[in-house]
C-alpha positions as CSV (number, residue, x, y, z in Angstrom):
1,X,-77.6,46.4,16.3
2,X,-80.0,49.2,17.0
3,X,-83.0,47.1,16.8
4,X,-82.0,45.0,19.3
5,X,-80.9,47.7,21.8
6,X,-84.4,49.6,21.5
7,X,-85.9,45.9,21.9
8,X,-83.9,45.8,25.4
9,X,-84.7,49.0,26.3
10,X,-88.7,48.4,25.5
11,X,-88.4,45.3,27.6
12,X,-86.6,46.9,30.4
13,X,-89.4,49.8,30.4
14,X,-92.1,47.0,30.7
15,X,-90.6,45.1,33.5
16,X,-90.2,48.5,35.2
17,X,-93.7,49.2,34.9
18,X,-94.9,45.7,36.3
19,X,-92.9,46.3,39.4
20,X,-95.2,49.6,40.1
21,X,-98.3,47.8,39.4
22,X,-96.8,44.5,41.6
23,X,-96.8,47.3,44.3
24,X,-100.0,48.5,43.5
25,X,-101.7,45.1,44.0
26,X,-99.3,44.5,47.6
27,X,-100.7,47.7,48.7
28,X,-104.3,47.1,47.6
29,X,-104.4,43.5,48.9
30,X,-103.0,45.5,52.3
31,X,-106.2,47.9,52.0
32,X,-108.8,44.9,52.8
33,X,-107.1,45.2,56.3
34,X,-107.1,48.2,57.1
35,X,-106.6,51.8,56.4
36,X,-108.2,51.4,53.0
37,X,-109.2,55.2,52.3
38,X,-105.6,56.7,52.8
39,X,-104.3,53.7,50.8
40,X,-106.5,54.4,47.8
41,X,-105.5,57.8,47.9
42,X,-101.6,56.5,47.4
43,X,-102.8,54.5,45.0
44,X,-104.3,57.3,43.0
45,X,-100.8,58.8,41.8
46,X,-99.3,55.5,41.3
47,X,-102.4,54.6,38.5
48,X,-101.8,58.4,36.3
49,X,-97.8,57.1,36.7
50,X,-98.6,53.2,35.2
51,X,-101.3,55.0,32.9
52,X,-98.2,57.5,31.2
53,X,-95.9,54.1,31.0
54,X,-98.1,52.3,29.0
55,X,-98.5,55.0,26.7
56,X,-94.9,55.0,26.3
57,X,-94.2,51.5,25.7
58,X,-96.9,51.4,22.7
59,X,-95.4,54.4,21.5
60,X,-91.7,52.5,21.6
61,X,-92.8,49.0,20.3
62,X,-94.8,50.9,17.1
63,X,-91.5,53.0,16.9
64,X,-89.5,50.0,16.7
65,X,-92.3,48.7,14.4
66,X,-91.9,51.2,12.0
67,X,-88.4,51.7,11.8
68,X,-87.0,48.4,11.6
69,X,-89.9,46.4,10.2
70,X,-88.3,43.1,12.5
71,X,-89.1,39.8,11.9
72,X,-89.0,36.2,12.9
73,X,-88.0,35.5,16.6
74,X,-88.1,40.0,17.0
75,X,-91.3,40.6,15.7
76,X,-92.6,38.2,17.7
77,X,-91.2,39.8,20.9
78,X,-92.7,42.9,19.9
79,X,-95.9,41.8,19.4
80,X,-96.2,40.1,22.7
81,X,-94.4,43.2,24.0
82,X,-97.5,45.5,23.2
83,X,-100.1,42.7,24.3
84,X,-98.3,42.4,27.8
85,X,-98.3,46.1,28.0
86,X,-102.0,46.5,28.1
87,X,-102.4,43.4,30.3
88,X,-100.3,44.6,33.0
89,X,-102.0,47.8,32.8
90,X,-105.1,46.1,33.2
91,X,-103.9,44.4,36.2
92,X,-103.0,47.6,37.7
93,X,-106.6,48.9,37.2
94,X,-107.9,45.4,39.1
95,X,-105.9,46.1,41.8
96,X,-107.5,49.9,41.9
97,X,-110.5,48.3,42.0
98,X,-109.6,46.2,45.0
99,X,-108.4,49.2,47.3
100,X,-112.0,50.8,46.0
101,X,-114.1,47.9,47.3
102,X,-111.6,48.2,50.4
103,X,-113.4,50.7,51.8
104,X,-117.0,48.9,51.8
105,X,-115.3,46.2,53.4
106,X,-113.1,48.0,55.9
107,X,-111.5,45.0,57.4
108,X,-114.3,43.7,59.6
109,X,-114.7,40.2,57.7
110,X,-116.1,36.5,58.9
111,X,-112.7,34.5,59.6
112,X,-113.5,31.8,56.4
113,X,-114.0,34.6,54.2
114,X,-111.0,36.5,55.5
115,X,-108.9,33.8,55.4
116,X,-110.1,32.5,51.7
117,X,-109.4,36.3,50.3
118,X,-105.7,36.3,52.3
119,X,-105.4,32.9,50.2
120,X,-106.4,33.9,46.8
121,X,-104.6,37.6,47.6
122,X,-101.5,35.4,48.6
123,X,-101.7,32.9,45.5
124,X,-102.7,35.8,42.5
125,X,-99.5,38.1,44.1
126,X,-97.7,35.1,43.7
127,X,-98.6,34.6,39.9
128,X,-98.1,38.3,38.9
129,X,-94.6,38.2,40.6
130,X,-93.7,34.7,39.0
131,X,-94.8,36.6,35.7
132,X,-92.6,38.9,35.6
133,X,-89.4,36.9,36.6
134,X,-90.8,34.4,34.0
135,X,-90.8,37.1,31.7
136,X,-87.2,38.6,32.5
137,X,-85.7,35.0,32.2
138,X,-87.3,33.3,29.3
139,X,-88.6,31.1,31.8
140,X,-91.0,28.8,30.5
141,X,-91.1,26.4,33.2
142,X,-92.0,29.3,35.7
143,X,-94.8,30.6,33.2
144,X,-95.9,27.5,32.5
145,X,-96.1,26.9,36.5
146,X,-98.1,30.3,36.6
147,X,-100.9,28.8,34.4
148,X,-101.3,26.1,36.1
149,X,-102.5,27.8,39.1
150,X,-105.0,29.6,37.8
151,X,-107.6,26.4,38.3
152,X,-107.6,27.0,42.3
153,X,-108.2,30.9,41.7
154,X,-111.4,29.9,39.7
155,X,-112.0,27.3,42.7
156,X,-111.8,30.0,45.7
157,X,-113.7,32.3,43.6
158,X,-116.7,30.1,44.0
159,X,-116.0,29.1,47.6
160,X,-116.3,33.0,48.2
161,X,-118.9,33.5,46.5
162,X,-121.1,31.0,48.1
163,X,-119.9,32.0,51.1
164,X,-120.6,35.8,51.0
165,X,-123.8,35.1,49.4
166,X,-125.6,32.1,51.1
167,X,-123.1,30.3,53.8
168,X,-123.6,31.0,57.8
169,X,-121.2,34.5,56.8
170,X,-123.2,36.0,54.6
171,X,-126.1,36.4,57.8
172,X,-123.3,38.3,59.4
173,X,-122.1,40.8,56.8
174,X,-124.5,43.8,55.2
175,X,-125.5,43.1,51.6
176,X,-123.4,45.9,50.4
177,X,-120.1,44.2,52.1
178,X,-120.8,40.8,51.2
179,X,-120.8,42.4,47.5
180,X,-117.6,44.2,47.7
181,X,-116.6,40.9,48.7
182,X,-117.8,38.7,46.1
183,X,-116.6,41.8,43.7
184,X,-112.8,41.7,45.2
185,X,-112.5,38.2,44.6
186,X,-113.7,38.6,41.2
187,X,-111.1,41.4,40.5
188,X,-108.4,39.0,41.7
189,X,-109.8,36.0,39.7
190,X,-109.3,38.7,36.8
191,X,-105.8,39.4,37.3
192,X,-104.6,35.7,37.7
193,X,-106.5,35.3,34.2
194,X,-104.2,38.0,32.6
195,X,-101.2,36.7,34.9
196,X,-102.2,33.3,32.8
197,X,-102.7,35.3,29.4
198,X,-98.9,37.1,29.8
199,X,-97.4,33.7,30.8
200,X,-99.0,32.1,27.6
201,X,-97.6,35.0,25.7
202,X,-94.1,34.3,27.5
203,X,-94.1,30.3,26.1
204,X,-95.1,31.7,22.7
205,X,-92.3,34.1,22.5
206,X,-90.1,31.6,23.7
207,X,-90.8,28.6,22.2
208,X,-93.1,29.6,19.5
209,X,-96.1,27.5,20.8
210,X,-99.6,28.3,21.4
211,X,-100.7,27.2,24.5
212,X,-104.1,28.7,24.1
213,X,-107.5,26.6,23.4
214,X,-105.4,23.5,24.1
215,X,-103.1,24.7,21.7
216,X,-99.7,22.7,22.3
217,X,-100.6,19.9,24.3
């Protein structure tokens, strides 16, 4: 049926573009090392390219919309289709935002706070790349494994916080780093939260359940 093939070929495109913007946050993750300035350049090109396929994937899932009017189980997919579309975009823009505050940082960090961001970096590139296999597969156990991670990003997101702000670090960092700290690990608690948003999406169009506000348990 032509429905379904345009469906495939909408799902395909979306997968494709969470693989640039799975590079995106590797790269930008690498930028709090090192090199941040040529990185973010990279990085520059990459964000027009993710910007152009999310246009293109809302214009394909209102095409599909239009034309076929789906329903049930197809609709559904659709709808989450156009959701996850803008979240993944968003996630590439977070992880713009990390290569930005890079370069205030540039790579001279306490050890606990390095450390802590290499463990939230590690644990959120984990989630996004667990999203998208979830995704491919249907897999609700995997998405479902995705959410539950989310409580120990909010957790080292206050453990950086406090100690880029007020611990024995923050006397050795300048204000303006310890705030492009406390800023990256915001923009990584913000990308496992729409990690946890797409994986929700994922048990909805799978099994039709709401796991949202409690929804489902």
């Amino acid at each position: 049926m032509r429905e379904r093939e345009e469906i495939r070929k909408l799902m395909e495109s979306i997968v494709t573009m969470a693989d640039e913007v799975n590079a995106v946050l590797v790269e930008a993750l690498g930028a709090i090392k090192g090199g941040a300035e040529d990185i973010l350049k990279k990085l520059d090109e990459k964000d027009h390219l993710i910007d152009r396929m999310e246009n293109e994937n809302d214009s394909k899932c209102l095409r599909i919309l239009a034309l076929y009017q789906p329903e049930a189980d197809d609709l559904r997919t659709v709808t989450m289709a156009m959701k996850m579309n803008n979240d993944i975009e968003r996630i590439g823009d977070h992880a713009i935002n990390i290569a930005e505050r890079a370069v205030t940082i540039k790579a001279n960090l306490p050890e606990t706070i390095s450390m802590k961001i290499e463990q939230m970096g590690g644990i959120t590139k984990t989630m996004f790349s667990d999203v998208i296999t979830a995704f491919i597969a249907k897999d609700t156990a995997l998405a479902k494994s995705v959410i539950a991670k989310d409580d120990q990003i909010d957790a080292l997101l206050k453990e950086i916080i406090n100690l880029a702000l007020w611990g024995d670090e923050a006397k050795a960092m300048e204000r303006e780093k310890a705030l492009a700290v406390t800023s990256t690990a915001r923009e990584l608690e913000r990308i496992a939260d729409l990690a946890t948003n797409i994986c929700e999406d994922i048990v909805f169009m799978a099994e039709g359940v709401t796991l949202r506000h409690g929804g489902g348990k």
